[in-house]
C-alpha positions as CSV (number, residue, x, y, z in Angstrom):
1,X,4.3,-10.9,2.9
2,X,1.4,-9.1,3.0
3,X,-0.1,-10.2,6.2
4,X,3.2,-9.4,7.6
5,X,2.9,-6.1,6.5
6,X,-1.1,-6.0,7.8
7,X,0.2,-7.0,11.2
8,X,2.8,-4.4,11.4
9,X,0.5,-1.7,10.0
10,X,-2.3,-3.2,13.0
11,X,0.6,-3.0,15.7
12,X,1.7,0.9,14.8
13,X,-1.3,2.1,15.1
14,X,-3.1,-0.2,17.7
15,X,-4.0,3.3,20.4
16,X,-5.7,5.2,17.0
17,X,-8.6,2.5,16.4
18,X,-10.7,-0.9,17.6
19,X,-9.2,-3.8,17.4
20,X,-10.8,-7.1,16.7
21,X,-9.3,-10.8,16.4
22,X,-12.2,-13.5,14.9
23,X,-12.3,-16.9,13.4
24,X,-15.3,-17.6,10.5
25,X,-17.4,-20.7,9.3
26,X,-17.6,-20.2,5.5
27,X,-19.4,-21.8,2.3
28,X,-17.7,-21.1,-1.1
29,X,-21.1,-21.5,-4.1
30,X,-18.0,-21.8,-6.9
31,X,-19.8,-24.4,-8.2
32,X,-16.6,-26.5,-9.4
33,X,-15.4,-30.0,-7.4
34,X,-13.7,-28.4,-4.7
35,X,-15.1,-28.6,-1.6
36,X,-17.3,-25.6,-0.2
37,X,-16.8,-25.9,3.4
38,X,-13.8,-23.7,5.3
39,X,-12.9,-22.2,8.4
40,X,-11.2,-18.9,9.0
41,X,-9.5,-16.4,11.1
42,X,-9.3,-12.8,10.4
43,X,-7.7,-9.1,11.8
44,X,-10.2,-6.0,11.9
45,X,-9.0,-2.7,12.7
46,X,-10.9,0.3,12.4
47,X,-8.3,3.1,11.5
48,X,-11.1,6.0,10.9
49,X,-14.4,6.5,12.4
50,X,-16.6,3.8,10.7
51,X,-13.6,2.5,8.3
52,X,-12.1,-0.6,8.9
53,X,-9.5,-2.7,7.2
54,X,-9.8,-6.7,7.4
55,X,-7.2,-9.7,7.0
56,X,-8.2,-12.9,6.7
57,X,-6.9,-16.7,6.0
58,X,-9.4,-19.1,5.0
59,X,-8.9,-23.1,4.8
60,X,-11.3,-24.4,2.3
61,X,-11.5,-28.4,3.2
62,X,-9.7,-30.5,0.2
63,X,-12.0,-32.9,-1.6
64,X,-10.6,-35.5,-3.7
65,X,-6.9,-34.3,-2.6
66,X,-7.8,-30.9,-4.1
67,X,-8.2,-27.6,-1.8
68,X,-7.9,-24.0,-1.7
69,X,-6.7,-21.6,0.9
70,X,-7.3,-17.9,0.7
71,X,-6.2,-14.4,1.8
72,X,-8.4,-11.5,1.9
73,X,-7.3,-7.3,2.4
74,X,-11.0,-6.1,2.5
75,X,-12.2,-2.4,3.5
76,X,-15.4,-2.1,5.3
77,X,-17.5,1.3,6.3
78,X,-20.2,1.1,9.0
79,X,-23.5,2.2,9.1
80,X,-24.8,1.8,12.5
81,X,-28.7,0.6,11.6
82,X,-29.6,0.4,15.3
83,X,-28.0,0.4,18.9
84,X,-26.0,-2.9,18.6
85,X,-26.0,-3.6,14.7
86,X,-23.7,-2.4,12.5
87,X,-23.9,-3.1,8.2
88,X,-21.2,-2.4,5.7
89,X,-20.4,-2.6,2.4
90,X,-17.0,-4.7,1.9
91,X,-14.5,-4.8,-1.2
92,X,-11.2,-5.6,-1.2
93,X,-8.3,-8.5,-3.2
94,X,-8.0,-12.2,-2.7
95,X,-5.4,-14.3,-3.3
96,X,-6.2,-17.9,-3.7
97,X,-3.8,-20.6,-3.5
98,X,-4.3,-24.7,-4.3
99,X,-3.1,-27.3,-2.1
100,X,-3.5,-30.6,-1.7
101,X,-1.7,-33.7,-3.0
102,X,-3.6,-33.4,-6.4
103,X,-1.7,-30.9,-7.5
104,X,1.9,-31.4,-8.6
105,X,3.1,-27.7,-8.3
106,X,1.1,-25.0,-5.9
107,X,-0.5,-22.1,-7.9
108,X,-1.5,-18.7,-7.0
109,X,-4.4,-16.7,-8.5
110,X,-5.1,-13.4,-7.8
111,X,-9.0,-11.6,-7.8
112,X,-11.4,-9.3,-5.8
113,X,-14.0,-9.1,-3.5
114,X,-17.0,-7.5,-3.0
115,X,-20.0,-7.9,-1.0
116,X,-21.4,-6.9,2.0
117,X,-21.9,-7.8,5.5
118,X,-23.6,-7.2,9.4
119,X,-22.5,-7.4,12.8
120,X,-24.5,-7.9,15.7
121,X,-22.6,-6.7,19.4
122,X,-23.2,-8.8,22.1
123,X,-21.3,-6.9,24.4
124,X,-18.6,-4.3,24.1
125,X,-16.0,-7.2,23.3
126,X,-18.1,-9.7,21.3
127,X,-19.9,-9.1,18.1
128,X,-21.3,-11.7,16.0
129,X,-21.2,-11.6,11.6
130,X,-22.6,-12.6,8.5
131,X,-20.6,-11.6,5.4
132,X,-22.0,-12.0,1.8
133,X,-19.3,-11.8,-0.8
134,X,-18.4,-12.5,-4.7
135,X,-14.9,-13.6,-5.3
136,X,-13.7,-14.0,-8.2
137,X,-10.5,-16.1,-8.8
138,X,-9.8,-16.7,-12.2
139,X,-6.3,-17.6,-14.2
140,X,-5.7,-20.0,-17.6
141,X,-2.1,-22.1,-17.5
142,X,-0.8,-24.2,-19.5
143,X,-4.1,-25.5,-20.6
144,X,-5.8,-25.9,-17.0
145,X,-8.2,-22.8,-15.9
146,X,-8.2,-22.5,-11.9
147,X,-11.4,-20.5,-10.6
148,X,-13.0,-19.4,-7.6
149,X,-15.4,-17.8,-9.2
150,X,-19.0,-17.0,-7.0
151,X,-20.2,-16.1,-3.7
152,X,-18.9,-16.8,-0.8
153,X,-21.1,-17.1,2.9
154,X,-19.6,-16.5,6.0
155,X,-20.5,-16.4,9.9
156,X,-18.0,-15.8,12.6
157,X,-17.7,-14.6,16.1
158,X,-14.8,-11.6,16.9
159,X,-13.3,-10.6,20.1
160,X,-12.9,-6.9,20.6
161,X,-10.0,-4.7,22.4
């Protein structure tokens, strides 16, 4: 539901801002037995000067038939630091959901973000990124505690129109 409503909010007001579609290469530091490897894909749109929303999906790899998959609303502002790098500050909520055939029912856990990040431009429609975040992930039931509690890496590539 609320990537629906990201992607309508994106199409409304597509003329107002920059658009960017990316995919990211990720390592999760929980420090738990799931496995820290994932790939993502993510929405960026900047709807003020040097503000920018993001939505992203990311597939952390199951091990042991035991994953996670995420979804990310983060807000970024941009510094420009020189001609073709840009830095930010990022915060924003996560929901984090377990998959896999350990599991008999899927859970849900909500949490936060907060980190920061760079971009580096390679031309007007390509930038490159490194993000730096702590999520934290953390819910008790019936005796079990889930968390996705730690840092979080991530590089990716984004397309810009």
């Amino acid at each position: 539901m609320i990537a629906a409503m990201m992607l309508m909010t994106i199409g409304a007001f597509a003329q107002q801002g920059t658009t960017s579609i990316g995919v990211n290469l990720g390592y999760a530091g929980y420090g738990n037995s799931y496995n820290p490897f994932g790939i993502g894909a993510k929405v960026q749109y900047e709807f003020i000067d040097n503000w920018r929303g993001e939505f992203a999906y990311n597939y952390w790899f199951p091990k042991d038939k035991a994953g996670v998959m995420d979804f990310d609303l983060n807000f970024h502002y941009l510094f420009p630091v020189a001609e073709d790098i840009k830095i930010y500050p990022l915060a924003g909520v996560n929901l984090a959901m377990l998959h896999g055939d350990a599991y008999d029912k899927k859970e849900s856990i909500f949490g936060f973000n907060i980190g920061a990040g760079a971009e580096y431009y390679l031309s007007e429609q390509l930038k490159l990124n490194l993000d730096i975040k702590y999520q934290y992930n953390k819910k008790t039931k019936d005796g079990w505690e889930y968390k996705f509690d730690g840092p979080v890496f991530q590089m990716g590539i984004a397309y810009i129109f």
